[in-house]
Backbone as CSV, one residue per row, in Angstrom:
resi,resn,N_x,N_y,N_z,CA_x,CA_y,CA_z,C_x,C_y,C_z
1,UNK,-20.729,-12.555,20.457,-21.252,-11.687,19.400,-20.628,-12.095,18.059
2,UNK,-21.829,-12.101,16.737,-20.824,-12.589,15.597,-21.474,-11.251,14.666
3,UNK,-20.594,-11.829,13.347,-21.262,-10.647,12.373,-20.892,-11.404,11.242
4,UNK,-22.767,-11.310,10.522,-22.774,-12.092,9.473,-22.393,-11.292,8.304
5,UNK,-21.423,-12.087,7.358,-20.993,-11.221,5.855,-21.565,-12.100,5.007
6,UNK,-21.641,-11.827,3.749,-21.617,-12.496,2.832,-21.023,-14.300,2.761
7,UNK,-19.969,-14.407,3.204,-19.333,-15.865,2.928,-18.670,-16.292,3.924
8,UNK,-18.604,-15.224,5.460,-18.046,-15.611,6.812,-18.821,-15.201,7.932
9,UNK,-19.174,-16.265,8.715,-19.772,-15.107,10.115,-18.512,-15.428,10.858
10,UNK,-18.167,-13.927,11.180,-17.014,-13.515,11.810,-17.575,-13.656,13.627
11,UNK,-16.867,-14.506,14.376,-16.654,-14.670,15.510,-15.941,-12.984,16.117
12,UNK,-16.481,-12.099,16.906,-16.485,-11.193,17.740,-15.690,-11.560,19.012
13,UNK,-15.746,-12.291,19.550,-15.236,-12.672,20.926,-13.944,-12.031,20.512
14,UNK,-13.513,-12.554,19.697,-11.923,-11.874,19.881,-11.718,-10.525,19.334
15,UNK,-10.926,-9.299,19.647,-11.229,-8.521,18.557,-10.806,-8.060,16.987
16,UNK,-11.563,-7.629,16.046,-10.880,-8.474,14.742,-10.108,-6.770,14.273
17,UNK,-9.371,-7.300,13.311,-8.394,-5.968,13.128,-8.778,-6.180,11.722
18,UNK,-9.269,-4.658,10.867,-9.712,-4.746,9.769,-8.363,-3.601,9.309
19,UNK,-7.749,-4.251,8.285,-6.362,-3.567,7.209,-6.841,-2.249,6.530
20,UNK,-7.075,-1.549,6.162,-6.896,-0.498,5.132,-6.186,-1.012,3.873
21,UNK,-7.013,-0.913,2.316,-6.229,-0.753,1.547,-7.330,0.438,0.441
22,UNK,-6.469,1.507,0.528,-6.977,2.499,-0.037,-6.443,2.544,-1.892
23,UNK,-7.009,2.558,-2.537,-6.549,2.517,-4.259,-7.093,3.697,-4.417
24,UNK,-6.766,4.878,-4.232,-6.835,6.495,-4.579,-5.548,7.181,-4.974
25,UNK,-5.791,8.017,-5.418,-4.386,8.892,-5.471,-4.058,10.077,-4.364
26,UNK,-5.314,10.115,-3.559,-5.458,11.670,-2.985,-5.953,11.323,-1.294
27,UNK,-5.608,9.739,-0.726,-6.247,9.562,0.791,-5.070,10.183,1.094
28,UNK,-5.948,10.680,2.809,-4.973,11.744,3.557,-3.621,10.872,3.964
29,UNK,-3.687,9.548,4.031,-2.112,9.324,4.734,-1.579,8.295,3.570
30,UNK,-2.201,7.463,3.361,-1.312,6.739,1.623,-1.874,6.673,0.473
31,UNK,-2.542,8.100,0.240,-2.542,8.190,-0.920,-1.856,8.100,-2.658
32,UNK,-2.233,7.023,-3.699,-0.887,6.931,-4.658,0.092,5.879,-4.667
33,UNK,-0.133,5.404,-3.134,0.824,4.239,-2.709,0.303,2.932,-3.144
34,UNK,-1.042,2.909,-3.514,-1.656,1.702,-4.255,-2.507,1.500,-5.082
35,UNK,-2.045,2.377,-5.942,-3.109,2.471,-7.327,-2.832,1.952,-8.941
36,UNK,-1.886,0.858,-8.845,-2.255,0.077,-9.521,-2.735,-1.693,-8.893
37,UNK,-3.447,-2.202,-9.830,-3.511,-3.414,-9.323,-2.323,-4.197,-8.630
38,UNK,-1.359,-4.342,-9.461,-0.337,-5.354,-8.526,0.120,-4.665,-7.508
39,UNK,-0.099,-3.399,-7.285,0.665,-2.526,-5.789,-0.536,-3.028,-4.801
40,UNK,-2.192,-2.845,-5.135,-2.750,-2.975,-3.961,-2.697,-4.405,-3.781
41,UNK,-2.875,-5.566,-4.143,-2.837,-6.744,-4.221,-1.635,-7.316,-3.304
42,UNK,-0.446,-6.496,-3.923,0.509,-6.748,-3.087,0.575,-5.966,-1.669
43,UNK,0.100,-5.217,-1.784,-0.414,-4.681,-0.120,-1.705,-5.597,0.892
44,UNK,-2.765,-5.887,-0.278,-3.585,-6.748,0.820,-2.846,-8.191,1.261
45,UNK,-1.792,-8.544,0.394,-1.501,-9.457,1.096,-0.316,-9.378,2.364
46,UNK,0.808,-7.998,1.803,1.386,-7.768,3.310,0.515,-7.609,4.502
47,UNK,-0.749,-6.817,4.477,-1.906,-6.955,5.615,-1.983,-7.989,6.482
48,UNK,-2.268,-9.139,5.335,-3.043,-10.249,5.729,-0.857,-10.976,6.319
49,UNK,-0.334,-10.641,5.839,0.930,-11.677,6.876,1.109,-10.951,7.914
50,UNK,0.841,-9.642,8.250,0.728,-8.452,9.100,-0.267,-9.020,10.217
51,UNK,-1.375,-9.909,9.933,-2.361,-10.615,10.463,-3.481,-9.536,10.804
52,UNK,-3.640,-9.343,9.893,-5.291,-8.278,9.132,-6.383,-9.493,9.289
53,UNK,-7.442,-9.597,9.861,-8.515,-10.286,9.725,-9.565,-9.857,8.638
54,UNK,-9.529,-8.906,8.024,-10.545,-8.250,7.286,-9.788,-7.099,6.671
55,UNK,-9.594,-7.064,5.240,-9.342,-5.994,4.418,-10.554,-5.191,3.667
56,UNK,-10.393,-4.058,4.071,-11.462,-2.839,3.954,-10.715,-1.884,2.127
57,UNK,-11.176,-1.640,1.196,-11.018,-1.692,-0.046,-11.927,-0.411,-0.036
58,UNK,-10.998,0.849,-0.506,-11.644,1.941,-0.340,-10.987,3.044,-2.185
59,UNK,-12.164,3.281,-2.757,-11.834,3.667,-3.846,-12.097,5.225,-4.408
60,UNK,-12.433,6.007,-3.061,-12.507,7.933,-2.605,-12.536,8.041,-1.755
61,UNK,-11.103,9.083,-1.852,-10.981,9.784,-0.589,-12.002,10.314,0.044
62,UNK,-11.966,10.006,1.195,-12.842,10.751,2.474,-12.230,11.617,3.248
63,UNK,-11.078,12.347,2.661,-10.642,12.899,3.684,-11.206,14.377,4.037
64,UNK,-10.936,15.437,5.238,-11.675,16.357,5.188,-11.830,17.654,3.921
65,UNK,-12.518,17.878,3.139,-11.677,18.404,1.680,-12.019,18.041,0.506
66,UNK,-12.065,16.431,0.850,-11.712,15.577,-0.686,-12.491,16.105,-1.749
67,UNK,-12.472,16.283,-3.257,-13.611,16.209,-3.894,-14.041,15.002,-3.977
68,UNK,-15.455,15.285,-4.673,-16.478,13.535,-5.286,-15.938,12.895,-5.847
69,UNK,-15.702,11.705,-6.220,-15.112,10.929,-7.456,-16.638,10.130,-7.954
70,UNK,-15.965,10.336,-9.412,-17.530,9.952,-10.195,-17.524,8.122,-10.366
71,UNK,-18.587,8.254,-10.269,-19.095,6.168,-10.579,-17.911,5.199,-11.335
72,UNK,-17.684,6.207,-12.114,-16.976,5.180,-13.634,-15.940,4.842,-12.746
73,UNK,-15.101,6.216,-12.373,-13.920,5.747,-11.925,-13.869,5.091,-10.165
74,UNK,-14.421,5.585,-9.991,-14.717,5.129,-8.447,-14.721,3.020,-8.936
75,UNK,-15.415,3.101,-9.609,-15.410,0.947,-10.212,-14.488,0.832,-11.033
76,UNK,-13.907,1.790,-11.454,-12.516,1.305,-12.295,-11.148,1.327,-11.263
77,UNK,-11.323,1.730,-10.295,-10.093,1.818,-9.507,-11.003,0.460,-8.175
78,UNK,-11.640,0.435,-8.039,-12.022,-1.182,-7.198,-12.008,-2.114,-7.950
79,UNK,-13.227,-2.463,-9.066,-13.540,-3.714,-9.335,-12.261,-4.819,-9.785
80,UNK,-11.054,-4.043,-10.094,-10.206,-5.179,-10.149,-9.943,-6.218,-9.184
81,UNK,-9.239,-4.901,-7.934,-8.971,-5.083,-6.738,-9.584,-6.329,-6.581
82,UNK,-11.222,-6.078,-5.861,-12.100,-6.696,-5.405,-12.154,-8.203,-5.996
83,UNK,-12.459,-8.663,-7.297,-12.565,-9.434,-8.171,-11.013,-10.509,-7.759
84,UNK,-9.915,-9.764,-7.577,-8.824,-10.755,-6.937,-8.577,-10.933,-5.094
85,UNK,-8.770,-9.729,-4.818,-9.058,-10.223,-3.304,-10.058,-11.231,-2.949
86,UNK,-10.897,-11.145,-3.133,-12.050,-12.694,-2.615,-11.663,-13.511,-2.926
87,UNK,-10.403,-13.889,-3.578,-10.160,-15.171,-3.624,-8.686,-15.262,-2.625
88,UNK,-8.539,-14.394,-1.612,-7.681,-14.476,-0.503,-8.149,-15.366,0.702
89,UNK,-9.323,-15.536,0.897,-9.937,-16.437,1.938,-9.803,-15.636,3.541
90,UNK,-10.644,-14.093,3.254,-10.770,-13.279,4.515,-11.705,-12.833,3.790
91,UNK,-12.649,-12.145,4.739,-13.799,-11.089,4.462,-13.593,-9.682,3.641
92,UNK,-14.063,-9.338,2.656,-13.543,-8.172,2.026,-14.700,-7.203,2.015
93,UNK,-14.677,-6.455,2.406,-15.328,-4.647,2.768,-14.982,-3.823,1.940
94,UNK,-15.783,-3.336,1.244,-15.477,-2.542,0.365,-16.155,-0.898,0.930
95,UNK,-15.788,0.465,1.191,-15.964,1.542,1.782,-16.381,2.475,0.533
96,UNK,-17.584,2.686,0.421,-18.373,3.083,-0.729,-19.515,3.609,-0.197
97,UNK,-20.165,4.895,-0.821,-21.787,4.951,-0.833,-22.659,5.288,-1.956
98,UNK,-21.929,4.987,-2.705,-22.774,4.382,-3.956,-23.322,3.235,-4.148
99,UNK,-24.785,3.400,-4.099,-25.304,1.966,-4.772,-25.072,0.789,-5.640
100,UNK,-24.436,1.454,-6.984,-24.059,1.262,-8.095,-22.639,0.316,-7.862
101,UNK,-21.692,1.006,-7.012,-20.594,0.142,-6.542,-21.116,-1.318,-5.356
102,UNK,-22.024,-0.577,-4.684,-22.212,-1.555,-3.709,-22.768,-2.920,-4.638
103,UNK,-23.830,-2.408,-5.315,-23.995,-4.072,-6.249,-23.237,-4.405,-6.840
104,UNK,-22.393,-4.217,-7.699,-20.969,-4.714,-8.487,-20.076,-5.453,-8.011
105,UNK,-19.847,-4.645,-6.095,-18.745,-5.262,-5.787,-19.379,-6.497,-4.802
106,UNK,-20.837,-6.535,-4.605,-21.213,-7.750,-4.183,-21.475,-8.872,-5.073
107,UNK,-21.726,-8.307,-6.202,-21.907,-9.358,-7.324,-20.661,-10.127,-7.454
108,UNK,-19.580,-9.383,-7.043,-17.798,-10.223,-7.266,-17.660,-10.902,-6.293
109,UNK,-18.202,-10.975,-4.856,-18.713,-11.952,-3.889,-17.845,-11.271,-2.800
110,UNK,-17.774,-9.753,-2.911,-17.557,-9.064,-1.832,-18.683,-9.148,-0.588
111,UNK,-17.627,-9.004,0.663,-18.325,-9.554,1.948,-19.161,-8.260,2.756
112,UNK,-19.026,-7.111,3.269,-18.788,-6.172,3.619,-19.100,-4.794,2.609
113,UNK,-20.164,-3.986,3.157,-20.487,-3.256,2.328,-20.188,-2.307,3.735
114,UNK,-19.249,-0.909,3.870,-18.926,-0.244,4.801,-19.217,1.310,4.216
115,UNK,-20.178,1.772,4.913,-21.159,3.320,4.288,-20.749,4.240,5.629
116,UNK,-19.623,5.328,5.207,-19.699,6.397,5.547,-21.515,7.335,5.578
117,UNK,-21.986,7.135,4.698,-23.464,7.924,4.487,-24.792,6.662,5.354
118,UNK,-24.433,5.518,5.903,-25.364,5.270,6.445,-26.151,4.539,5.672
119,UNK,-25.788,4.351,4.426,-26.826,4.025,3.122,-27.723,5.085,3.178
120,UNK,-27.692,6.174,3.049,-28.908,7.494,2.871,-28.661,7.832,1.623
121,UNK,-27.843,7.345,1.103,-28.368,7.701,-0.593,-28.619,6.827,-1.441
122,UNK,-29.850,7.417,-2.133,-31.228,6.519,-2.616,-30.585,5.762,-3.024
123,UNK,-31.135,4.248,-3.171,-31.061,2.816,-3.287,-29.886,2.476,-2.727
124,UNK,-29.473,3.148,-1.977,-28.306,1.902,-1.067,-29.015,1.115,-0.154
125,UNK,-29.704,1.434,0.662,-30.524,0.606,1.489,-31.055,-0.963,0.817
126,UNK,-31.635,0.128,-0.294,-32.357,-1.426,-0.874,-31.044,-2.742,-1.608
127,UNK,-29.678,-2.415,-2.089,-29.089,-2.589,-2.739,-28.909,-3.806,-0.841
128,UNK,-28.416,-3.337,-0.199,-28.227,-3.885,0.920,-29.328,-5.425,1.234
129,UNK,-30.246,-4.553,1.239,-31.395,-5.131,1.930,-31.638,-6.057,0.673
130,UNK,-31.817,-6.463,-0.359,-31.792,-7.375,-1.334,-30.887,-8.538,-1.438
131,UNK,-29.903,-8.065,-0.821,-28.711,-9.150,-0.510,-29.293,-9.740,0.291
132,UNK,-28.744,-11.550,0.492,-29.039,-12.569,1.126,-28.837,-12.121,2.626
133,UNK,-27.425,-12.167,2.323,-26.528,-11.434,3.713,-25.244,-11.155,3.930
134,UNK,-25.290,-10.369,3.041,-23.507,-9.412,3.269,-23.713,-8.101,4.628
135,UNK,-22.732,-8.064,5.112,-22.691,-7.317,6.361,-22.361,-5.969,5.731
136,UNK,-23.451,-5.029,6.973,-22.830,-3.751,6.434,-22.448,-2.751,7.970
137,UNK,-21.659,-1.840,7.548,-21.133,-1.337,8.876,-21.793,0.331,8.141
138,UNK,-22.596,0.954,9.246,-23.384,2.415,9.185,-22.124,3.106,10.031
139,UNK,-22.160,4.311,9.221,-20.984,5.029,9.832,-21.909,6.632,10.025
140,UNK,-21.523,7.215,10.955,-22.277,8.661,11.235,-21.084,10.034,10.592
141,UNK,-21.803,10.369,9.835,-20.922,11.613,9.232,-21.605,12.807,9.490
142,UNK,-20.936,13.788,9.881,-22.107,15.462,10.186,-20.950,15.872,8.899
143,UNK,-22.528,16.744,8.319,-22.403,17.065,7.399,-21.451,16.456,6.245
144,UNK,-20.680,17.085,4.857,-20.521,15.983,3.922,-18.168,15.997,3.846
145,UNK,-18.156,15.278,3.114,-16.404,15.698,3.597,-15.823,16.890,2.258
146,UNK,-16.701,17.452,1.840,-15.839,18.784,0.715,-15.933,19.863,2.229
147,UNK,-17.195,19.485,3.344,-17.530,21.276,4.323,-17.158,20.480,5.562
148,UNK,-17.180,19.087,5.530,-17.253,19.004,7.394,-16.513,19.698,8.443
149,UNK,-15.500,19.799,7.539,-14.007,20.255,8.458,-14.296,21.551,8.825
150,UNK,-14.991,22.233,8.265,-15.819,23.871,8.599,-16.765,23.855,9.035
151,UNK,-18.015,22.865,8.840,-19.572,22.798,9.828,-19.456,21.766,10.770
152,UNK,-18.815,21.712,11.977,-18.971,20.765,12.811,-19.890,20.571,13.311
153,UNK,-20.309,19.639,14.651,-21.718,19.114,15.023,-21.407,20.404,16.074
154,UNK,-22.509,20.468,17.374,-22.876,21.319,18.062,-23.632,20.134,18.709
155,UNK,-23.407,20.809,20.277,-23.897,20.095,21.709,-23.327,18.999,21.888
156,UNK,-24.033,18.187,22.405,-23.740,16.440,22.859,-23.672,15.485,21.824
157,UNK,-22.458,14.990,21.220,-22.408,14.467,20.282,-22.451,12.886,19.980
158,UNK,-21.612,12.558,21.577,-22.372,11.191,21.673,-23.878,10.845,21.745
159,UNK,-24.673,11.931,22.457,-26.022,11.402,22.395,-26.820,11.719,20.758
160,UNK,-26.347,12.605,20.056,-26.885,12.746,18.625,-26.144,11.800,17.791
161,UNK,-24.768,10.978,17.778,-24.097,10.322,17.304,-25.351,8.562,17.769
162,UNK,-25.109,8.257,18.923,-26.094,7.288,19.165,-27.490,7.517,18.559
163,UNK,-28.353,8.312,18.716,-29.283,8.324,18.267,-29.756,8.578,16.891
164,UNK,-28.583,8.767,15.674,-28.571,8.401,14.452,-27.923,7.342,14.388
165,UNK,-26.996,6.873,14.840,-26.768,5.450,14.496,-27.956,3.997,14.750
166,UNK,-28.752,4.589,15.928,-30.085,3.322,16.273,-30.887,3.553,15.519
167,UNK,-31.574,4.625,14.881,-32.287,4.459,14.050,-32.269,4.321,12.631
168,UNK,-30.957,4.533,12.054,-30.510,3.896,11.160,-30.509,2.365,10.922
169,UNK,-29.909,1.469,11.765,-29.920,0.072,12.002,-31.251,0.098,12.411
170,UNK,-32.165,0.684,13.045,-33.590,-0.069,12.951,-33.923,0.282,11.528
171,UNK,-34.073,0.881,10.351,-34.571,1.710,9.654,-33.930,-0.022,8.638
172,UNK,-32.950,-0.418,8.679,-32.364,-1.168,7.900,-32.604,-2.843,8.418
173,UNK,-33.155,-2.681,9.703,-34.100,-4.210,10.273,-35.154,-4.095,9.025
174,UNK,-36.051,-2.831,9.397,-37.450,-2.620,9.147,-37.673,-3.436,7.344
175,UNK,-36.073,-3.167,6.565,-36.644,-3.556,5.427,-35.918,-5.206,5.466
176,UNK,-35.731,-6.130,6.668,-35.431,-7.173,6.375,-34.101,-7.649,6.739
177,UNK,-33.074,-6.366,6.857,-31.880,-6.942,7.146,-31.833,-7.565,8.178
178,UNK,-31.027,-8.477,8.688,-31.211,-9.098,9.753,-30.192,-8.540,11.283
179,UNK,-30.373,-7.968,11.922,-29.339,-7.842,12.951,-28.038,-7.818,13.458
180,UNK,-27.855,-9.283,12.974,-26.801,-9.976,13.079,-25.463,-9.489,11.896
181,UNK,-26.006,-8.900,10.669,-25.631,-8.520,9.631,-25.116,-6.832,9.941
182,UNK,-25.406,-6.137,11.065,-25.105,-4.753,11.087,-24.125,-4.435,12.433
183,UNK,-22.752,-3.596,11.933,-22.168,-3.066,12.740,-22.001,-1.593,12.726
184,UNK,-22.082,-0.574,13.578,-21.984,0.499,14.025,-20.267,1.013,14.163
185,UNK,-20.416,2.589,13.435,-19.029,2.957,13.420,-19.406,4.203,13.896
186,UNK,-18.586,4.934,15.035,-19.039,6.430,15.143,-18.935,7.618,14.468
187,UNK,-17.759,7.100,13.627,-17.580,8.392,11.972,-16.258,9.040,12.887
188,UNK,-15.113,8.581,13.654,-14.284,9.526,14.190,-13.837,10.961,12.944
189,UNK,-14.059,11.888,13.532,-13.183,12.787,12.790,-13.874,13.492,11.717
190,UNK,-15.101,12.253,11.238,-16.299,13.063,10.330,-16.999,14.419,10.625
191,UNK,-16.615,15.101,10.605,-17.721,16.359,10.988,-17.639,17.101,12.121
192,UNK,-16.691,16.054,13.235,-16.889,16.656,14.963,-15.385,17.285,15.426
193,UNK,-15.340,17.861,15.991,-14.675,18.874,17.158,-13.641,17.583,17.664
194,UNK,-12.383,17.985,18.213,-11.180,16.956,18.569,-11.801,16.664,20.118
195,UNK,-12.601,17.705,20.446,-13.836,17.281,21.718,-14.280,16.543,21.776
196,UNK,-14.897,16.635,21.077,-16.250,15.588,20.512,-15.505,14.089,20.183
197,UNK,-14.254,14.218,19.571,-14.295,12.992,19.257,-13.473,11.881,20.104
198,UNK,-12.912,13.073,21.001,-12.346,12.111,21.834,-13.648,11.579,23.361
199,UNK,-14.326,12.899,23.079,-15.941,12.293,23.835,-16.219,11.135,23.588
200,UNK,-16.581,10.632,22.345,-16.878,9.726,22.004,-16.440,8.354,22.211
201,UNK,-14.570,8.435,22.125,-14.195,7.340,22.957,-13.935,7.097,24.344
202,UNK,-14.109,8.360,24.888,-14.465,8.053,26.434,-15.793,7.401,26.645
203,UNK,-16.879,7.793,26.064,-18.151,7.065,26.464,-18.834,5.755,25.091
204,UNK,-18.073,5.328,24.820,-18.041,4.834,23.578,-19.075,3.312,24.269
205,UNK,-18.821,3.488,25.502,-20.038,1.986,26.040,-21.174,2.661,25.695
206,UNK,-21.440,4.102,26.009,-22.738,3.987,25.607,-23.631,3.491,24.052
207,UNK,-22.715,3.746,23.118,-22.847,3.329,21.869,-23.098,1.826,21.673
208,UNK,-22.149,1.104,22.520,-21.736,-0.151,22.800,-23.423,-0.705,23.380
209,UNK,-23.832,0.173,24.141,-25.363,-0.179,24.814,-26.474,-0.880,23.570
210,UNK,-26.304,-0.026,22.687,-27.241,0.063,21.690,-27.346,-1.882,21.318
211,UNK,-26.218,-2.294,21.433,-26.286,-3.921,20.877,-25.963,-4.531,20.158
212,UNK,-25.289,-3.584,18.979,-24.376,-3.765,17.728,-23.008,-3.854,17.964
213,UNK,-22.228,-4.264,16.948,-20.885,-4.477,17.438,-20.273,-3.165,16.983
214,UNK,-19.256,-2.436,17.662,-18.496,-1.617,17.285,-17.688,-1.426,16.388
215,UNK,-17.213,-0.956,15.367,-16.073,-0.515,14.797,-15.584,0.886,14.861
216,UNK,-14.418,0.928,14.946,-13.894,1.956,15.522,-12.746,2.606,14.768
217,UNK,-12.686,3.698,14.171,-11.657,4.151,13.250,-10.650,5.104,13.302
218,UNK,-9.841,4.828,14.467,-9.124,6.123,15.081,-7.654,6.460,14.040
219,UNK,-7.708,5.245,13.412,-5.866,4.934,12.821,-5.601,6.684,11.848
220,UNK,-4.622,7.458,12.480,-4.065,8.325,12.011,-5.046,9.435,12.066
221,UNK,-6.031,9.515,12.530,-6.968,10.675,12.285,-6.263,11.828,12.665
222,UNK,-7.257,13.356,12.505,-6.546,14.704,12.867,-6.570,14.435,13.900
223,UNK,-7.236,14.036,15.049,-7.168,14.394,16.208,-6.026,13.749,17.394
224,UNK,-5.808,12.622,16.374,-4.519,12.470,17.128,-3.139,13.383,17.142
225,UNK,-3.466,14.075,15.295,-2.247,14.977,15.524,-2.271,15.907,16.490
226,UNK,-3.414,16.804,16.343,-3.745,17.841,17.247,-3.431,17.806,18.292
227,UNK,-3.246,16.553,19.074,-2.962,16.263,20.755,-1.570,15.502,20.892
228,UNK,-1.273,15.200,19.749,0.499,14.901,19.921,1.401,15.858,18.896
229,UNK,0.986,16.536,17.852,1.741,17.637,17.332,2.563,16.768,15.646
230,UNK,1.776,15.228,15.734,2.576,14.584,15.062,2.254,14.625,13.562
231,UNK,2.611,14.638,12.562,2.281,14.404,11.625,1.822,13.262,10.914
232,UNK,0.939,13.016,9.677,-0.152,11.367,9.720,0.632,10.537,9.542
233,UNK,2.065,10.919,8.572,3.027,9.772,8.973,4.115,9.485,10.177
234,UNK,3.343,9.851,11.368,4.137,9.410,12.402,3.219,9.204,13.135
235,UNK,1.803,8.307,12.981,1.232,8.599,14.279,0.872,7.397,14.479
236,UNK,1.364,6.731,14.430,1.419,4.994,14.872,0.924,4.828,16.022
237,UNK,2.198,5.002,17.090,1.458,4.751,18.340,0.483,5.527,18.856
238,UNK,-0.036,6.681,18.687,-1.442,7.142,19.108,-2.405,6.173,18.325
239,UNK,-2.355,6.127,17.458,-2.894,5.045,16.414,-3.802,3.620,17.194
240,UNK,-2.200,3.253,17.832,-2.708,1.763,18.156,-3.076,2.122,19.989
241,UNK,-2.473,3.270,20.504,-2.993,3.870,21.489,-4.914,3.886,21.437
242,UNK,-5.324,4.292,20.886,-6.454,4.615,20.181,-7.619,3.553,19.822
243,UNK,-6.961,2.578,19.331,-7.246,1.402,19.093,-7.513,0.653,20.553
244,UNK,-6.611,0.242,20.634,-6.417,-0.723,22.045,-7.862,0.295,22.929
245,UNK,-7.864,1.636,23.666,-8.885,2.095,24.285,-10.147,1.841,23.826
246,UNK,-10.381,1.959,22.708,-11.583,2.259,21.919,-11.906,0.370,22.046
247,UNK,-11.036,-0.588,22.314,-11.479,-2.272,22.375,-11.850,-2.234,23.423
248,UNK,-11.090,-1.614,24.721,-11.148,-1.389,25.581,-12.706,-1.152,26.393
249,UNK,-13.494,-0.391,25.292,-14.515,0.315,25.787,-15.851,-0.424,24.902
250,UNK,-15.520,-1.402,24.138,-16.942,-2.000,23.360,-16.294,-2.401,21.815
251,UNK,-15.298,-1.846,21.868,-15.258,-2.307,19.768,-14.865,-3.493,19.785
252,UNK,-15.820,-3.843,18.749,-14.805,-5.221,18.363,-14.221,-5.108,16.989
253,UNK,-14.287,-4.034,16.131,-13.382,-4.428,14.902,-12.995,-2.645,15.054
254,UNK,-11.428,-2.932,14.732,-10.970,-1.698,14.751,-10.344,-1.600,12.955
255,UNK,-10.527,-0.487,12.578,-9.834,-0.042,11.340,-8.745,0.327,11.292
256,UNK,-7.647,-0.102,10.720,-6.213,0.390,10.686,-5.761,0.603,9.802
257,UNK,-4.605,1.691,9.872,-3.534,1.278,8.840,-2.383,0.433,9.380
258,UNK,-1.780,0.445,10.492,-0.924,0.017,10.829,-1.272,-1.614,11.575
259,UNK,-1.575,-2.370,10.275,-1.844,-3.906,10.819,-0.954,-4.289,12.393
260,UNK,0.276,-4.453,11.700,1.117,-5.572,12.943,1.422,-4.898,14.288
261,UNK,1.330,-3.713,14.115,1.382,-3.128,15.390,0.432,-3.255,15.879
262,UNK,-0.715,-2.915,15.569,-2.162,-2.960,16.557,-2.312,-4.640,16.456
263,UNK,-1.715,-5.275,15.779,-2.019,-7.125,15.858,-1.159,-7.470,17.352
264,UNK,-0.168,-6.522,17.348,0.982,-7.081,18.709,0.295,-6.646,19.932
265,UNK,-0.248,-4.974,19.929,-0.817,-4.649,20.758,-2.049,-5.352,21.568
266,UNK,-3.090,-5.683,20.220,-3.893,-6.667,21.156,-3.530,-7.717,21.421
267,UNK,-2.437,-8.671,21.146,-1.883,-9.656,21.831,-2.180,-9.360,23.116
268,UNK,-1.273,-8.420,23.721,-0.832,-7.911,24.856,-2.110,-7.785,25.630
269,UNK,-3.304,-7.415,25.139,-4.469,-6.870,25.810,-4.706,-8.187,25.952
270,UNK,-5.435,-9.153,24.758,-5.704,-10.560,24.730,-5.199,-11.099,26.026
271,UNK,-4.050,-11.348,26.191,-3.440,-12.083,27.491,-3.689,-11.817,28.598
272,UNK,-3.756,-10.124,29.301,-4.153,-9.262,30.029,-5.959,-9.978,30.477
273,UNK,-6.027,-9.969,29.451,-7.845,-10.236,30.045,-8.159,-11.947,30.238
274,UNK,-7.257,-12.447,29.437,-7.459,-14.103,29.371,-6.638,-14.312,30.796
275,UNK,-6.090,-13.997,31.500,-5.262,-14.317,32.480,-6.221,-13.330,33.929
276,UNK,-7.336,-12.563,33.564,-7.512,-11.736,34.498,-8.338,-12.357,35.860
277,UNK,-8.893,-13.523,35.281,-9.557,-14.212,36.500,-8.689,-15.254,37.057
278,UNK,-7.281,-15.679,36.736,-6.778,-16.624,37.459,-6.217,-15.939,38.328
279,UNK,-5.886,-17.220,39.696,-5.421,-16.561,41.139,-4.091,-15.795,40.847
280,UNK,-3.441,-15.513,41.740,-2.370,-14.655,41.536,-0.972,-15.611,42.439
């Protein structure tokens, strides 16, 4: 399985570990910690010696709560970023659902266009679909992040989670994108019940069915606190706990904050499975 970006088709076989670098003042776990240029810069590159395959460049909080951040600043706190990362020589994702950002930061020869909203707000689709072929990853959110944390989903959430995520990626064939160009994220923590979302990585093959490659975003969420009592700066190993299962079950690109740990961890898995058919 590969996934075409903008300036890399990323080989899948192995699984790829995508960094976090958030430039906000207000994300739920390092928020402030990289909001000037030389702080995030100097963070995407601890990532990348951390052995980050893909740095993800996120410029509003999503956390449950957050307010909106408006256009201007939302591209005044990326386009620097962006504009010096691509010249790191890894795939760069930028986590946006604005249109307006999404062309800007592809015009800087960003790889990765990563939509919490699915591209459902007007002209992201097309902003996408106009591109040659930058990769985009559809993420499922119930309801929006100022109420989610108060309107959760209701019933079976993997089967309403799958069945907006397939017709989304068909909806984004239909105008041309090509296949190969789209990965699927289940939205952990967006909108759903600590039920629900650990549902989700129990049956997370079924998602996996659909044919797209997985990404998977467990690093620090609530629901790990909720079930270990830990706070977001201590939750590492559920973190890479989380991670490792969720590869386990179909992902191939997991989202982190904690690069080198989840880089050591799948070592460990890596070997585990590369060694699983020789005799004993």
């Amino acid at each position: 399985m590969q996934w075409q970006t903008s300036r890399f088709l990323i080989d899948l076989a192995r699984p790829q570990v995508m960094g976090i670098v958030n430039v906000t003042p207000d994300s739920f776990s390092d928020g402030g910690r990289h909001d000037s240029l030389s702080m995030a810069l100097a963070h995407c590159e601890l990532l990348l010696r951390d052995g980050a395959d893909i740095l993800d460049i996120g410029g509003e909080s999503t956390r449950p709560g957050s307010p909106a951040v408006g256009l201007q600043d939302e591209l005044a706190r990326v386009l620097p970023l962006v504009r010096e990362a691509v010249k790191l020589g890894v795939p760069i994702s930028v986590d946006t659902y604005k249109p307006e950002v999404m062309q800007a930061v592809l015009d800087l020869g960003a790889d990765i266009v990563n939509d919490i909203w699915a591209l459902r707000q007007p002209g992201a689709a097309q902003v996408v679909a106009a591109h040659a072929q930058c990769g985009v990853c559809l993420m499922h959110m119930h309801s929006v992040p100022q109420s989610m944390h108060q309107e959760h989903m209701q019933g079976d959430a993997v089967r309403q989670v799958r069945d907006f995520l397939e017709a989304a990626a068909l909806a984004l064939e239909a105008l041309g994108v090509q296949r190969q160009r789209i990965t699927l994220d289940a939205g952990t923590g967006f909108g759903k019940t600590v039920a629900q979302n650990f549902a989700l990585l129990a049956r997370e093959r079924e998602l996996a069915s659909l044919g797209y490659p997985l990404l998977a975003g467990w690093s620090r969420k609530g629901s790990l606190g909720q079930i270990t009592g830990l706070p977001v700066t201590e939750r590492m190993v559920p973190s890479v706990a989380a991670a490792l299962l969720s590869v386990e079950r179909g992902a191939r690109i997991v989202r982190v904050h904690d690069v080198r740990d989840t880089v050591m961890a799948l070592k460990v898995w890596q070997a585990m499975h590369d060694n699983d058919a020789l005799p004993g």
